[in-house]
C-alpha positions in Angstrom: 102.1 110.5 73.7 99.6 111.7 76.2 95.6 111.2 74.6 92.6 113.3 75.5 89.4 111.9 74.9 85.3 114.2 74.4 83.0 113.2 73.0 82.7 116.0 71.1 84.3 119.3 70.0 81.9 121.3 71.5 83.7 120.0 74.6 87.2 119.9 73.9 87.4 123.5 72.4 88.6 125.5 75.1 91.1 122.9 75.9 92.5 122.8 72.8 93.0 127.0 72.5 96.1 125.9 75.1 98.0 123.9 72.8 100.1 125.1 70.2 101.3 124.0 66.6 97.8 122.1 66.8 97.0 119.7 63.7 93.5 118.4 62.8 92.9 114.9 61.0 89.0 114.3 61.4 88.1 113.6 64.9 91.4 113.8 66.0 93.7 117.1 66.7 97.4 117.0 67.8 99.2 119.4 69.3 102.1 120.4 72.1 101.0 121.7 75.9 104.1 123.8 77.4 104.9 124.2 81.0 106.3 127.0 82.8 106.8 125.4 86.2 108.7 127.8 89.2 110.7 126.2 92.0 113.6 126.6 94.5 117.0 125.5 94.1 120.0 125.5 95.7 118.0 127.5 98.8 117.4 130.7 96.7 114.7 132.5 98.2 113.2 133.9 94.3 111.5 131.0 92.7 110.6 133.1 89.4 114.5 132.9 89.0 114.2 128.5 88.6 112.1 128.0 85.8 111.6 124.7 84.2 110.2 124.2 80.5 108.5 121.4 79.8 106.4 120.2 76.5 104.1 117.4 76.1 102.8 116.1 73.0 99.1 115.8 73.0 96.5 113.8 71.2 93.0 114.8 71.5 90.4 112.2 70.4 86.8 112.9 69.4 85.3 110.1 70.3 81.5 110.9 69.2 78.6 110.8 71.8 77.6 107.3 73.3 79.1 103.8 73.8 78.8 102.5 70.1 79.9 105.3 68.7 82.9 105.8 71.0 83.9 101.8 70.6 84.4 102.4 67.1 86.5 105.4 67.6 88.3 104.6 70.2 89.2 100.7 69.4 90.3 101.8 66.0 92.5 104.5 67.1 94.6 102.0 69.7 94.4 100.1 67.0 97.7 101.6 65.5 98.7 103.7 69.0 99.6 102.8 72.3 99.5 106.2 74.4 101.1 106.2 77.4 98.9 108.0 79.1 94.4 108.4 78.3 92.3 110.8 80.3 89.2 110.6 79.6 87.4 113.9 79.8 84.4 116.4 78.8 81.1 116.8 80.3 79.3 114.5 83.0 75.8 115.2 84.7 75.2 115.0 88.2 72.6 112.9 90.1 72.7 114.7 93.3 71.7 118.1 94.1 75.6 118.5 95.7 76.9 118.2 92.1 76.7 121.6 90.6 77.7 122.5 87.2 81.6 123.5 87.2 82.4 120.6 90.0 85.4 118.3 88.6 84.6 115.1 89.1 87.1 112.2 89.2 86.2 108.6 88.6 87.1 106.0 90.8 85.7 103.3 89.1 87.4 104.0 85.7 90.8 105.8 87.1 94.4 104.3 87.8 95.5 107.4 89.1 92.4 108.8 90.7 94.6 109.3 94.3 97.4 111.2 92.0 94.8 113.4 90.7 93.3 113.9 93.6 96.1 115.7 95.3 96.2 117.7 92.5 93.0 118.7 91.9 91.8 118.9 96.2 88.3 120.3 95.0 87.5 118.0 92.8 84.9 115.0 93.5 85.5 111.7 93.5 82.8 108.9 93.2 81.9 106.8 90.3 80.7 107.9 86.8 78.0 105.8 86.0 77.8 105.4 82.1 74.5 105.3 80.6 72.2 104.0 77.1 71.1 107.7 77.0 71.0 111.0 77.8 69.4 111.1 81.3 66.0 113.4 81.9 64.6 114.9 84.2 66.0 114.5 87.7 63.7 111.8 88.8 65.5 109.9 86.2 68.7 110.9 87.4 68.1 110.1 91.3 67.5 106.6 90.6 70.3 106.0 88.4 72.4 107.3 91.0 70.4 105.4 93.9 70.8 102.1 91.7 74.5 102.2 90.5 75.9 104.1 93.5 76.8 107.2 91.2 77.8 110.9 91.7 77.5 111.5 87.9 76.6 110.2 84.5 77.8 110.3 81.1 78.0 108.3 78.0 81.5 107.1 77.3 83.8 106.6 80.6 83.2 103.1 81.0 83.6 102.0 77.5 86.8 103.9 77.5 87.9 102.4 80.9 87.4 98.9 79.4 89.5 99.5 76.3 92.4 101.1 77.9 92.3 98.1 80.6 92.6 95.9 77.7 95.6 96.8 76.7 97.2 97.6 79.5 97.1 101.9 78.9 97.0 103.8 82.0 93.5 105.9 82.3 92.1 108.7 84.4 88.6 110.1 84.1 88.2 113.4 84.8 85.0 115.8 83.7 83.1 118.1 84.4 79.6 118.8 85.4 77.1 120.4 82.8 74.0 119.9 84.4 72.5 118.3 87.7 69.2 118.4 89.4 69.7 121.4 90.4 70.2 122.8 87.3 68.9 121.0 84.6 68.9 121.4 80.8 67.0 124.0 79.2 65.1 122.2 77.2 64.4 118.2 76.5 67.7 116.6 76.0 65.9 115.0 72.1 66.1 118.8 70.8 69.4 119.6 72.1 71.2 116.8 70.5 70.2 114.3 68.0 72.8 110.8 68.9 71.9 108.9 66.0 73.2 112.1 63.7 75.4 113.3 66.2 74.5 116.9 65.6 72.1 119.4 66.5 69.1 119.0 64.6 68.1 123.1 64.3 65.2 122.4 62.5 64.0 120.1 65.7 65.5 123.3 67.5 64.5 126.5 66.1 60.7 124.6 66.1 60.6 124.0 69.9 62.0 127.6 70.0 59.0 129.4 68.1 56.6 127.4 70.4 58.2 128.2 73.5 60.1 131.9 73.3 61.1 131.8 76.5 63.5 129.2 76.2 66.1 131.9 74.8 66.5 133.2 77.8 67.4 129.7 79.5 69.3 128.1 76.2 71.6 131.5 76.8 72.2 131.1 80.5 73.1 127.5 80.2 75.5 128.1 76.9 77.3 130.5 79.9 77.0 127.8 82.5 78.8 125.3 79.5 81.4 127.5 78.4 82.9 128.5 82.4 82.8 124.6 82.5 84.9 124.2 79.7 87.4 126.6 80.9 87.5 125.2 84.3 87.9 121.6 82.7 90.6 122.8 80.1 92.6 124.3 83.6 92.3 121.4 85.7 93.9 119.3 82.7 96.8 121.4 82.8 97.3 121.1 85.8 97.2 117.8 85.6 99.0 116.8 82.9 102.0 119.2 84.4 102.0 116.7 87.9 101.5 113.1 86.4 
């Protein structure tokens, strides 16, 4: 058994519309991912004639949004499994201006096969994903988390993930994908987007910042764009990888 980690379903969704005969049990959903592979054999000259079929059963593990929740989650579910594979994945910020939102990013503090994926995924970045208390605002912030811990990104969960897996022995790659960066930041103040003690939206907290300032709309719209071409790259660069390791 193969285990995806987000930290949420907002992350994991478009990911998920690739597997089929999918299951849901509370934060977790199970499902099969089927390869179509072409190759050459035997010195034919039509690889669309050599197909290979391959299925993989995967497990895709909410883990909730931060390091407490995601210990809980996490520890309880390896608990009664032993996968042999765990990438963690969903969104990471960046703390550079050469992070843009849609750039993979592979971990190489918190990845056994970072080289694999690598050759996999060329375009992807690799540095370390620095995981932090909180979500990280504005990009003052950001710089000097990424100045202090030597980081190309930030997220929430990676290391706590990293440390469990090492634990017990379960091979791990982190691979995301970048939300949001200096260069294009959130649209509004990370407290109204998400609430972490509830893990939810609070709308109330939402539609009220809204009404005061109107012209958020227009960015809260742009950025659910920018989120959504990043899931869709992310759910494709999983593929991919999952079909190669």
């Amino acid at each position: 058994m193969i285990v995806v980690t987000f930290a949420l379903p907002a992350e994991s969704s478009a990911f998920i519309r690739l597997l089929r005969n999918v299951t849901r049990d509370g934060a977790v959903a199970r499902g099969e991912l089927k390869y179509r592979t072409s190759f050459r054999a035997g010195g034919s000259t039509k690889p669309e004639a050599n197909v290979e079929h391959r299925t993989s059963n995967v497990c895709v593990l909410h883990t909730g949004v931060g390091a407490a929740r995601c210990e809980e989650r996490l520890g309880n579910f390896l608990r009664n499994q032993t996968p042999e594979l765990l990438i963690a994945s969903g969104f990471c910020g960046g703390t550079t201006h050469q992070l843009h939102p849609e750039d993979l990013v592979i971990a190489d503090n918190a990845s056994d096969l970072s080289k694999k994926a690598r050759a996999i995924l060329p375009g992807a970045v690799v540095g370390k994903i620095h995981s932090a208390d909180r979500i990280i605002d504005p990009a003052a912030d950001r710089y000097e988390i990424g100045r202090e811990h030597v980081a190309i990104a930030i997220d929430m969960e990676t290391e706590t993930i990293a440390r469990l897996c090492a634990a017990r022995s379960i091979p791990v790659l982190a691979l995301r994908v970048v939300s949001d960066s200096p260069a294009a930041p959130f649209p509004m103040p990370p407290s109204v987007l998400f609430d972490i003690e509830k893990q939810r939206v609070n709308f109330f907290l939402l539609f009220s910042y809204i009404a005061r300032n109107p012209t958020s709309v227009i960015h809260l719209t742009q950025f659910a764009r920018q989120i959504a071409r990043a899931k869709t790259k992310l759910a494709a660069a999983l593929c991919a990888v999952l079909a190669e390791l």
